[in-house]
C-alpha positions as CSV (number, residue, x, y, z in Angstrom):
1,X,0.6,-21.8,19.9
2,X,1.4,-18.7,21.4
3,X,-1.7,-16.0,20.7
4,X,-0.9,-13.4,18.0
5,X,-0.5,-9.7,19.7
6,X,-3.4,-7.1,19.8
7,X,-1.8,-4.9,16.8
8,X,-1.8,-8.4,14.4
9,X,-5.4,-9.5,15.3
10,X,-6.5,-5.8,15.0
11,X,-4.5,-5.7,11.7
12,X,-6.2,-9.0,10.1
13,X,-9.8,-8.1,11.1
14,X,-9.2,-4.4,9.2
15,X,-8.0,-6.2,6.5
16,X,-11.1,-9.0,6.5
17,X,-13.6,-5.6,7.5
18,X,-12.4,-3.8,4.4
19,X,-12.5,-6.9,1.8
20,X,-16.4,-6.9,2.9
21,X,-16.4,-3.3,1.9
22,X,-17.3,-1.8,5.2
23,X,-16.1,1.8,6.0
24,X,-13.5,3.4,8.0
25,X,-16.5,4.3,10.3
26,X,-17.8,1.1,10.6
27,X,-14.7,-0.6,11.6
28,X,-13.9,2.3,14.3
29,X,-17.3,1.2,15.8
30,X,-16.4,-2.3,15.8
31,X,-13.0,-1.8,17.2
32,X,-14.3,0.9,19.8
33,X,-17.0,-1.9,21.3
34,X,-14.6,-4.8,20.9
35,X,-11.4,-3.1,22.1
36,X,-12.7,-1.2,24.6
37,X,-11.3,2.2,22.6
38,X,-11.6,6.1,22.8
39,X,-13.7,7.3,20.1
40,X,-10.0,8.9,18.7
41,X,-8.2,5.9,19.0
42,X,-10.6,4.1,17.7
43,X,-11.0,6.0,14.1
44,X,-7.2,5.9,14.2
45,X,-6.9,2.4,14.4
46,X,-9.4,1.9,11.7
47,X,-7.1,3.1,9.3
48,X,-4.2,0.7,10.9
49,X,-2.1,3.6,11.9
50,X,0.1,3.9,14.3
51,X,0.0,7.2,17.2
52,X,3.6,8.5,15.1
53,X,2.2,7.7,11.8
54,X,-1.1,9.4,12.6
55,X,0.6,12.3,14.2
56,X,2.6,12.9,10.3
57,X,-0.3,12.7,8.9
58,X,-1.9,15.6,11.1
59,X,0.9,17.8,10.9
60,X,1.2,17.4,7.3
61,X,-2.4,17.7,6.5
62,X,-2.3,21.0,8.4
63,X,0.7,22.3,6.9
64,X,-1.2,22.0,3.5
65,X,-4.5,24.1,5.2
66,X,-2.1,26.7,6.0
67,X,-3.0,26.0,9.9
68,X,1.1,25.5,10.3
69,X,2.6,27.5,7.6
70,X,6.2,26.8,9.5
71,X,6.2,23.4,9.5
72,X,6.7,23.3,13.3
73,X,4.5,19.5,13.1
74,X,3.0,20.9,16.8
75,X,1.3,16.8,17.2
76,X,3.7,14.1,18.2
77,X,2.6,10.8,19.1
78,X,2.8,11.6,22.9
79,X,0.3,14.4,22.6
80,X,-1.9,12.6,20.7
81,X,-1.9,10.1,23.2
82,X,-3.4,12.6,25.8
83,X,-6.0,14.3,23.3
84,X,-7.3,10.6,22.7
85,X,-7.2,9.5,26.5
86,X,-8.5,12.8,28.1
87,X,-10.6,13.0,30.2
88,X,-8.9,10.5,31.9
89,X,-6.3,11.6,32.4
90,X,-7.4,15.0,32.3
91,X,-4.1,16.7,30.5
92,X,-4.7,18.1,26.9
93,X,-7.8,18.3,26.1
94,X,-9.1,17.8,22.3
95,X,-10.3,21.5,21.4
96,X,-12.7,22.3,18.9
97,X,-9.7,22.9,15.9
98,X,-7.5,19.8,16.9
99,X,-11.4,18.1,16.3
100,X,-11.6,19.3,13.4
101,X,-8.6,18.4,12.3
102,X,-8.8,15.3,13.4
103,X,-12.0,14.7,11.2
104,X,-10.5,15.9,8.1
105,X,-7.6,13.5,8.6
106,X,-9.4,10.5,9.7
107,X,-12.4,11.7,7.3
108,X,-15.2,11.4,9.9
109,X,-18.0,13.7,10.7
110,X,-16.5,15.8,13.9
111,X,-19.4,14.3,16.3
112,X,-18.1,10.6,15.9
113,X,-14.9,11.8,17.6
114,X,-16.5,12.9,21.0
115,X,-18.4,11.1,23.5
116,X,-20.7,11.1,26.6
117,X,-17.3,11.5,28.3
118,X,-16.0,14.5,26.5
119,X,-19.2,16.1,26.6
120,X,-19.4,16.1,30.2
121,X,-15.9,17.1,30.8
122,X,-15.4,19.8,27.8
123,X,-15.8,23.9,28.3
124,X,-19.5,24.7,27.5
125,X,-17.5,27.4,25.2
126,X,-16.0,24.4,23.2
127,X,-19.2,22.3,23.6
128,X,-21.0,25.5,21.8
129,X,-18.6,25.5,19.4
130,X,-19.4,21.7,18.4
131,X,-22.7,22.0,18.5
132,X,-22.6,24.7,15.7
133,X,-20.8,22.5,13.4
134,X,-23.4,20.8,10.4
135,X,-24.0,17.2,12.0
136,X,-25.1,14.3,9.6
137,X,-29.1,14.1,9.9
138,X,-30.3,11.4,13.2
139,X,-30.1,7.8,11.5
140,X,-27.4,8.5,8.9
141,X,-24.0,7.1,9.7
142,X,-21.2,9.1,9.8
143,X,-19.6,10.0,6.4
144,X,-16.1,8.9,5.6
145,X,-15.4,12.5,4.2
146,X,-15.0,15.6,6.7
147,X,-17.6,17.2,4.0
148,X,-19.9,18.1,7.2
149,X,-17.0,20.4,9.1
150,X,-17.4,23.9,8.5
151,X,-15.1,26.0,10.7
152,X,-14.7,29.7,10.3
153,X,-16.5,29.8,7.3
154,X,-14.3,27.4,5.0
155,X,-14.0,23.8,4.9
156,X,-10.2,22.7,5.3
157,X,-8.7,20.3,2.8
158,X,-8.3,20.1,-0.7
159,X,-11.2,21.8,-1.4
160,X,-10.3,23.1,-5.0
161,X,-9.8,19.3,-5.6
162,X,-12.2,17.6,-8.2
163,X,-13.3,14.3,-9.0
164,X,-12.5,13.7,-12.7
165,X,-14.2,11.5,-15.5
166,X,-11.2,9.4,-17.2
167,X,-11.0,10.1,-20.6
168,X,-8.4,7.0,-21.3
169,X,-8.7,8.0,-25.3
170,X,-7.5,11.8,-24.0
171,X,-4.9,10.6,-21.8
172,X,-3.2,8.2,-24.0
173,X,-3.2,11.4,-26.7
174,X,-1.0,13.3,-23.2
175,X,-4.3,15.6,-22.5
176,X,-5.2,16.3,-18.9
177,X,-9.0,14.7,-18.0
178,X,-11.8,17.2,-18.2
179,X,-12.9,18.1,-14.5
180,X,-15.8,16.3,-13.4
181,X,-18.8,19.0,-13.1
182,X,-19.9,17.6,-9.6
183,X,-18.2,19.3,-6.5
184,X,-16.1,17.7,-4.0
185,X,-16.7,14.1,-3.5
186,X,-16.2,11.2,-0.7
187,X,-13.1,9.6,-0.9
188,X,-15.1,6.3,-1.3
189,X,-16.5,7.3,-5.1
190,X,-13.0,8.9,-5.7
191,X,-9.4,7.3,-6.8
192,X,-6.2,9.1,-6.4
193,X,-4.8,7.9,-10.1
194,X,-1.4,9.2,-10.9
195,X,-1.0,9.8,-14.1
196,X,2.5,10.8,-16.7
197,X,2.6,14.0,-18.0
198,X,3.7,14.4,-21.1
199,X,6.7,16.5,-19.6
200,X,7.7,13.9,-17.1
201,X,6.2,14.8,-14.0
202,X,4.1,12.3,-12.3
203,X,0.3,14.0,-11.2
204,X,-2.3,12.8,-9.2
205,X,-5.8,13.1,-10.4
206,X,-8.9,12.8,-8.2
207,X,-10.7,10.3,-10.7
208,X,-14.4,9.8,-10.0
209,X,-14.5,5.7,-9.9
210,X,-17.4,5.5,-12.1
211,X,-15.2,7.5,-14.7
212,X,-12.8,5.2,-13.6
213,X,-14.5,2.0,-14.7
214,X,-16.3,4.0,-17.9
215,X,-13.2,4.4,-19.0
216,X,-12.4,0.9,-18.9
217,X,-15.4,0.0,-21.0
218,X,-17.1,-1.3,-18.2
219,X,-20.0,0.6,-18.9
220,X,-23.6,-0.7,-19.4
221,X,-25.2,1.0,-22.6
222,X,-27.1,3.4,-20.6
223,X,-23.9,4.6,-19.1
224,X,-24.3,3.1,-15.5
225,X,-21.1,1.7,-14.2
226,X,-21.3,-2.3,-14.6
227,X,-21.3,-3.4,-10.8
228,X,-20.2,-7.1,-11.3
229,X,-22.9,-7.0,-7.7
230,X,-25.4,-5.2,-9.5
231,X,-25.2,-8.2,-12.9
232,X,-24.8,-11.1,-9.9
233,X,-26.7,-14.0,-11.8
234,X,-28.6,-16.4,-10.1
235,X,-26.7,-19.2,-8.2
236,X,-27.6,-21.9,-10.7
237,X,-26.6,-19.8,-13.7
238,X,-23.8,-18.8,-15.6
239,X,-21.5,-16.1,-15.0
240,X,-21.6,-13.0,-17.7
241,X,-18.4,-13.0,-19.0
242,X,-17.9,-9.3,-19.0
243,X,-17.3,-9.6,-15.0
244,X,-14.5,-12.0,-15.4
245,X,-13.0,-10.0,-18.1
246,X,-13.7,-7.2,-16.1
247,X,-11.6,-8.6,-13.2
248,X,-9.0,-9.6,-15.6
249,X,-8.5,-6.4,-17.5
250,X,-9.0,-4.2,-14.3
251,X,-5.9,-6.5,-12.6
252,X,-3.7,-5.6,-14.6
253,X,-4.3,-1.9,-15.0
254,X,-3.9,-1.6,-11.2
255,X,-0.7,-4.0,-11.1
256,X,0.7,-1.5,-14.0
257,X,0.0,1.7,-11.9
258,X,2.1,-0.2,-9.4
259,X,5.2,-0.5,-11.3
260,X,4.8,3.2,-12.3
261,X,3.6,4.9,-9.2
262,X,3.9,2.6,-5.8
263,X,0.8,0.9,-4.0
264,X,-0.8,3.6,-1.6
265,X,-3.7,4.7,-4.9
266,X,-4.3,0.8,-5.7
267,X,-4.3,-1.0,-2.0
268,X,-7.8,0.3,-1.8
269,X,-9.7,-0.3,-5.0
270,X,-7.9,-3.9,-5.4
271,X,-9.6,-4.6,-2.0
272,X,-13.0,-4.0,-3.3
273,X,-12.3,-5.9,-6.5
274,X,-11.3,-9.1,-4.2
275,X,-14.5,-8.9,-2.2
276,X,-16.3,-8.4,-5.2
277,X,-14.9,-11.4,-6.3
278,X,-15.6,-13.4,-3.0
279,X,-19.1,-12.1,-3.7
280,X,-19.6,-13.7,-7.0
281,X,-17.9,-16.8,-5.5
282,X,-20.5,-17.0,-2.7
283,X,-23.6,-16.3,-4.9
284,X,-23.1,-16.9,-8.4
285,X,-22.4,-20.0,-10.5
286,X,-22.4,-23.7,-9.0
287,X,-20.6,-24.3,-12.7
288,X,-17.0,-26.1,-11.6
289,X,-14.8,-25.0,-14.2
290,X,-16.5,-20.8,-13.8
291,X,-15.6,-21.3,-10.2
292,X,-12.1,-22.4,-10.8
293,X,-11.8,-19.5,-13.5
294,X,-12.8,-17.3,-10.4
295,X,-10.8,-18.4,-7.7
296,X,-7.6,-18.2,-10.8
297,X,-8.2,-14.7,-10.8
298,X,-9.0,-14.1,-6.7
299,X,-5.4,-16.2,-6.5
300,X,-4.0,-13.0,-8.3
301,X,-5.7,-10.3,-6.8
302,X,-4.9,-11.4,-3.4
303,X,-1.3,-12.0,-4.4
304,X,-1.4,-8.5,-5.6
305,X,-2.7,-7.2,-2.6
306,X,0.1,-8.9,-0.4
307,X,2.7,-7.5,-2.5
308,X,0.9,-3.9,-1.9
309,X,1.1,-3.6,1.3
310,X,4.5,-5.7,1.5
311,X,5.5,-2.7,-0.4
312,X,4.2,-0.3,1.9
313,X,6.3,-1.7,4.6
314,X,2.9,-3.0,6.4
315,X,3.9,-7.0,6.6
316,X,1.2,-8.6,8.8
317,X,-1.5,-7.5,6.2
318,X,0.6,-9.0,3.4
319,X,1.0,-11.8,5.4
320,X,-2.6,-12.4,5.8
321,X,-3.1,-12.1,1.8
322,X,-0.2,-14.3,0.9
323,X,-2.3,-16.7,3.0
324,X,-5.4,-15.7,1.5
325,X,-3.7,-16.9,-1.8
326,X,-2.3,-19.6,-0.9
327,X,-5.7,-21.5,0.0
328,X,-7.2,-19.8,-3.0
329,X,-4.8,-21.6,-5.1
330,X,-5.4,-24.9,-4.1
331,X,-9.3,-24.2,-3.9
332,X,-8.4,-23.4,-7.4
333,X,-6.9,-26.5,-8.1
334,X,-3.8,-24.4,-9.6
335,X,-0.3,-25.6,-8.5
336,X,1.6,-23.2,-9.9
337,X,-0.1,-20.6,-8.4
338,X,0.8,-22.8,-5.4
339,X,4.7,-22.7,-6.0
340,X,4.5,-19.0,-6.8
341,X,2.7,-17.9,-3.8
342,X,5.0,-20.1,-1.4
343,X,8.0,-17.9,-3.2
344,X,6.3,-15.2,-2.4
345,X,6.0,-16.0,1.6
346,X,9.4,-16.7,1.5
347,X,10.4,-13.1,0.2
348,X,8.5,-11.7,2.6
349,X,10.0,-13.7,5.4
350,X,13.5,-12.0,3.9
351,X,12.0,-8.7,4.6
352,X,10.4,-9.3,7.6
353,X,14.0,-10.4,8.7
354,X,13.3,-14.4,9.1
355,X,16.0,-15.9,7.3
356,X,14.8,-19.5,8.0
357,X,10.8,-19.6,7.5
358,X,12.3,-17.6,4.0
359,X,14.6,-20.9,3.1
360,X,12.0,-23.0,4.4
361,X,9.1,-21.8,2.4
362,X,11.6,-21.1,-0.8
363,X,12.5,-24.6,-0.7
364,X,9.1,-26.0,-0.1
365,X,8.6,-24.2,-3.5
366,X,11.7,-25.0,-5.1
367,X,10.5,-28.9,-4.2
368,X,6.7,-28.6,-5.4
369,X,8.2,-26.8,-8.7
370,X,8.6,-28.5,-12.2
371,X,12.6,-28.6,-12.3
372,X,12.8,-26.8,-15.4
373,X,10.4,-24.3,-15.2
374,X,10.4,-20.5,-14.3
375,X,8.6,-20.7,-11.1
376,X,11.4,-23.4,-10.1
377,X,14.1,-20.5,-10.6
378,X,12.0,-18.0,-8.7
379,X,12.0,-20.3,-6.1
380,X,15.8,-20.8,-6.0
381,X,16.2,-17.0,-6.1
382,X,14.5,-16.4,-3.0
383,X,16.2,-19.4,-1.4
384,X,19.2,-17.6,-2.1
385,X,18.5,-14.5,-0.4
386,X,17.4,-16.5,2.8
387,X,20.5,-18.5,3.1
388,X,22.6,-14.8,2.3
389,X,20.9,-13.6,5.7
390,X,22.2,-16.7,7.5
391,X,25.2,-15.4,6.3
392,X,25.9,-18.7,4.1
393,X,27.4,-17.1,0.8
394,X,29.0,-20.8,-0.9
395,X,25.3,-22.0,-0.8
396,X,23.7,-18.5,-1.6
397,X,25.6,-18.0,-4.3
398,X,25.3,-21.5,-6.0
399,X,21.5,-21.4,-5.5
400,X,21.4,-18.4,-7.7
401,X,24.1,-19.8,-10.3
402,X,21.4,-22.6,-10.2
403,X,18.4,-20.5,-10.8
404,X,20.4,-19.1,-13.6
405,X,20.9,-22.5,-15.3
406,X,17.0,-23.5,-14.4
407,X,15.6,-19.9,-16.4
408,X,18.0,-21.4,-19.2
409,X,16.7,-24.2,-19.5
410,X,12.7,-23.1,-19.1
411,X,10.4,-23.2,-22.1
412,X,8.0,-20.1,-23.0
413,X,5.2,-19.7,-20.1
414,X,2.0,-18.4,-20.6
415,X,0.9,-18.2,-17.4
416,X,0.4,-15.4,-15.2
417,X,2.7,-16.8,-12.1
418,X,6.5,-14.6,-12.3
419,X,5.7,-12.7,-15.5
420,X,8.3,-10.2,-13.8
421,X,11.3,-12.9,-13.7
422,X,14.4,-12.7,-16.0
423,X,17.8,-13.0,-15.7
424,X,18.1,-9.3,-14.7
425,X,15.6,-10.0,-11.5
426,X,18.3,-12.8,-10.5
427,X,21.5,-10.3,-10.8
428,X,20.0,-7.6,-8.7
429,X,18.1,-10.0,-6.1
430,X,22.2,-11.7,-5.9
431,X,23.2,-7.9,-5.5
432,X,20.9,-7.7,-2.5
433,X,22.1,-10.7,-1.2
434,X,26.0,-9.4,-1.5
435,X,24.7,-6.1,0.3
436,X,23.4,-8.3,3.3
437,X,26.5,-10.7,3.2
438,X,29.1,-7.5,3.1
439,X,30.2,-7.5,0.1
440,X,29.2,-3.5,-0.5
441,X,31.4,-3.1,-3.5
442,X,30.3,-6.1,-5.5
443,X,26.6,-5.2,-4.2
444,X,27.0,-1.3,-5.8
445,X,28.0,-2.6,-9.1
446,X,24.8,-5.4,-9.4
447,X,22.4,-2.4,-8.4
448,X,24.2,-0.3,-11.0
449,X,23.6,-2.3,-13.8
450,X,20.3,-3.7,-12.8
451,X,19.5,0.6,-12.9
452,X,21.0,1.3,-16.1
453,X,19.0,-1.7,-17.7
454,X,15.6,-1.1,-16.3
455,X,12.7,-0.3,-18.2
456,X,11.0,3.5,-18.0
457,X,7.6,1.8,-16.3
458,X,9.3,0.3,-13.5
459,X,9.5,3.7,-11.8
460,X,9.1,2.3,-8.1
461,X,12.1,-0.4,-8.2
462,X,14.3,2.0,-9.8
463,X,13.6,3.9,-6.6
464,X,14.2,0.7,-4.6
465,X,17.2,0.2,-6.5
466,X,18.7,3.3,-6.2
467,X,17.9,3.4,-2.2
468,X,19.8,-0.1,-2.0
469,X,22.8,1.0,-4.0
470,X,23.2,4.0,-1.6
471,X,23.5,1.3,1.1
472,X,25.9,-0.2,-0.3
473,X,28.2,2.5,-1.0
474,X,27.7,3.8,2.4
475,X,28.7,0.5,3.4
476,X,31.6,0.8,1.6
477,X,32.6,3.9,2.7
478,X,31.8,5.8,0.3
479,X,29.1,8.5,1.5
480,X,29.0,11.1,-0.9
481,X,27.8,8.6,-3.8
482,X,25.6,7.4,-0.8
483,X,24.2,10.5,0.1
484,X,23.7,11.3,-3.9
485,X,22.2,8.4,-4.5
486,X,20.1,8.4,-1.5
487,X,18.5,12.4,-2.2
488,X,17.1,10.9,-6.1
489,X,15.6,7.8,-4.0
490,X,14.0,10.3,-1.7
491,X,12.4,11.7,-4.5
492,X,10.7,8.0,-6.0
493,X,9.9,7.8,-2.4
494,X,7.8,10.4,-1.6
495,X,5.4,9.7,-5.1
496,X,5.2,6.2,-4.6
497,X,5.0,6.0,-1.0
498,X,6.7,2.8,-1.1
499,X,7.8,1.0,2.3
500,X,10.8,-0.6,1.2
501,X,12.3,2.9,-0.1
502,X,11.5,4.6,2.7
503,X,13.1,1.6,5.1
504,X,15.9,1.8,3.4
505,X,16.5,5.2,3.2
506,X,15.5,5.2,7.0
507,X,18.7,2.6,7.6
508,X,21.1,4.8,4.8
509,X,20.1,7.8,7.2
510,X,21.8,6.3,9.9
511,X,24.8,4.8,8.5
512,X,26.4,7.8,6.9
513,X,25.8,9.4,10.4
514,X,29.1,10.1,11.0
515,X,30.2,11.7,7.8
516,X,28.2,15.0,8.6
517,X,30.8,17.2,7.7
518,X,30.5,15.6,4.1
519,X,27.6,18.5,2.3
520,X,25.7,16.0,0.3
521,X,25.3,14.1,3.2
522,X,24.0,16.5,5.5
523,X,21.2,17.4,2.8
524,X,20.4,14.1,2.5
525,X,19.6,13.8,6.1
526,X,18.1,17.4,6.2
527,X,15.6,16.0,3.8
528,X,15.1,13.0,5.6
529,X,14.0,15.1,9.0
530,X,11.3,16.5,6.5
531,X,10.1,13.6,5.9
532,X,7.3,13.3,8.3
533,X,5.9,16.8,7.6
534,X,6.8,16.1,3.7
535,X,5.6,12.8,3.2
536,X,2.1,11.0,3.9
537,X,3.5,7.4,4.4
């Protein structure tokens, strides 16, 4: 078995670090001793980016300080490259502002960022200039906000931003949240929630999380937030069942925020409620059935978080999730689950571009599935799309004329497994499937209709949709309906941070390349140059 690369293993153990809880700071120790990393590198690969994806980040983040009110996006991966090697080699060398920017971006203290090393190779000017900036006290760990930079008097970021209490009751009724009295707070007590406006537009609100779960009624009566830890019972007792209604209800808020808004907000508070989980499974009830009601729900959260960060575009972690589920469901004794979450590895195989571990998997699904059933169709769907990138259309299309008759013939389903499905799902997954097998024309018209019939929550895939369809009337030669089409799925893209848009779009940039005299496509590729200095992906 050939040995997974660095960037998969270092992937997996963020993902396994982070479902413990541990902090960005944490891990960038752990990665610095274990992977021999620069104390700059190593932050940055705590939060599994990239040098180009960092880089973005930096440039935008500075753009909205007003340090580059041009937008020239001055970093580029190959200079970060030398500020987190130096001093060796000795080329750019991290100043006290690029340090500080750094920290705000990574959301360090400063002092994490430099060593022994830079210390003894850095300007006693510069070293002054560190040495002023607030420090956390000796013996407290670095925070995971930049609240400890002061540069200049002010404190770059967002510093006008505010947690908020929810006010569900007030936000239902299409009132904004009242702002939370406390001042700025670390982005580990804080969700980014967007949120509908009553006019349309889509706003993200800096939620204080124990607002956040106060709003969900998961409140004890003295107001504390109900920490499913904090309630753990003893291991040979049972299991209050406000934490597994807590897990339930709090699932499907986060899935719903999803469909509306993309995955970057939930990714992070759907981690915590899986190790919570794992927690209760470690040290709570020895009672069979509570376990199995557990693992149930850890089955859905971990298939949730795959489909998060498949839908970021970041595969290996979903990969490692799917997995996660998968041996969840049979600890759970659950076969459906089983089917489902085999579906689900073979759709991401389609989008990691494996064509044959997707058939494979689909029909290891398709086989386990009751022959009627809806998970049974699911299954054949996905089979479809696999043997569409083998470039087999007669059995592609057959598979989903068959997983039309299968949905026919299924009975009402209660359970959780595909809740999404329907005969819509099947047209515009065989519209994807005509895309890949040429048939741009055919392909157009599917994503058309699957657009004009979706419902108002589903805000993401209409973006995903609408990206697709651009493809496929760029493919056929069509690019101003392309470029069109493309600019609105720009625009779903860059609130819902979504991977497959953005991939997508990235691919629709380069096929109506040569049609640059053509206006609407030029902006559409003039907006796609901004994205990096636009868009936090």
């Amino acid at each position: 078995m050939n040995k997974p690369s660095q960037r998969v293993e270092q992937d997996e153990l963020r993902t396994r670090m982070r479902a413990t809880g541990m902090s960005h700071h944490e891990i960038a120790i752990e990665f610095a001793r274990r992977y021999r990393l620069r104390p700059r590198a190593a932050y940055r690969v705590a939060h599994g980016w990239t040098q180009q994806q960092a880089a973005d980040r930096i440039n935008a983040h500075a753009v909205r300080a007003g340090l580059d009110p041009d937008g020239t996006a001055p970093m580029t991966a190959p200079r970060l490259s030398e500020v987190e090697n130096w001093p060796r080699p000795a080329r750019r060398r991290p100043t006290p502002q690029i340090l500080a920017l750094l920290a705000e971006v990574y959301g360090c203290d400063l002092h994490a960022l430099v060593d022994v090393d830079d210390r003894e190779h850095l300007p006693p000017a510069d070293v002054f200039l560190i040495n002023g900036m607030r420090r956390p006290p000796d013996g407290v760990a670095a925070s995971s906000t930049a609240s400890s930079i002061t540069l200049a008097g002010k404190r770059w970021g967002t510093t006008t931003e505010r947690p908020v209490d929810v006010a569900f009751s007030a936000a239902r009724a299409g009132q904004a949240p009242a702002p939370h009295p406390a001042g700025p707070a670390d982005e580990d007590n804080v969700i980014i929630f967007p949120q509908l406006a009553p006019d349309g537009r889509i706003v993200l609100m800096p939620l204080d999380r124990r607002g956040f779960l106060r709003g969900l009624g998961l409140t004890a009566a003295s107001g504390a937030a109900l920490s499913p830890l904090a309630t753990m019972p003893p291991r040979s007792s049972s299991i209050d069942p406000r934490v597994v209604d807590h897990f339930a209800r709090l699932r499907a808020v986060l899935a719903e925020n999803d469909n509306l808004f993309g995955p970057r907000q939930v990714i992070t508070t759907a981690q915590e409620q899986a190790g919570l989980i794992a927690a209760h499974l470690r040290h709570g009830t020895s009672s069979r059935p509570q376990r199995q009601t557990l693992l149930h729900i850890q089955t859905q959260f971990t298939d949730l978080l795959g489909w998060l960060h498949q839908d970021s575009g970041d595969h290996a972690t979903a990969g490692y999730w799917l997995d996660r589920a998968l041996e969840w469901s049979h600890r759970a004794g659950d076969p459906k689950a089983t089917v489902f979450i085999l579906a689900r590895k073979s759709q991401l195989a389609a989008d990691r571009g494996d064509p044959d571990e997707a058939v494979d998997v689909a029909d290891a699904a398709l086989t386990s599935a009751e022959p009627t059933g809806r998970l049974a169709a699911i299954a054949a769907t996905y089979s479809a799309h696999g043997h569409a990138l083998r470039g087999e259309k007669t059995t592609c299309l057959t598979l989903y004329d068959r997983a039309h008759d299968i949905l026919d013939q299924a009975g009402p389903d209660t359970d959780p497994w595909g809740e999404f499905f329907s005969p819509a799902y099947i047209e515009v997954q065989r519209a994807h499937s005509l895309a890949a097998l040429g048939d741009y024309p055919a392909a157009a018209t599917g994503f058309r209709t699957a657009i004009d019939g979706l419902p108002s929550a589903f805000h993401r895939d209409r973006g995903v949709y609408l990206a697709r369809e651009a493809l496929a009337h760029a493919g056929a030669r069509e690019p101003e309906q392309a470029a069109t089409l493309g600019l609105n799925a720009l625009t779903v893209g860059a609130s819902t941070h979504s991977g497959r848009i953005m991939t997508s779009l990235r691919s629709l940039r380069d096929a109506v390349a040569g049609w640059q005299t053509v206006p609407q496509v030029r902006e559409f590729r003039q907006a796609m140059d901004q994205v990096p200095t636009a868009i936090t992906v």
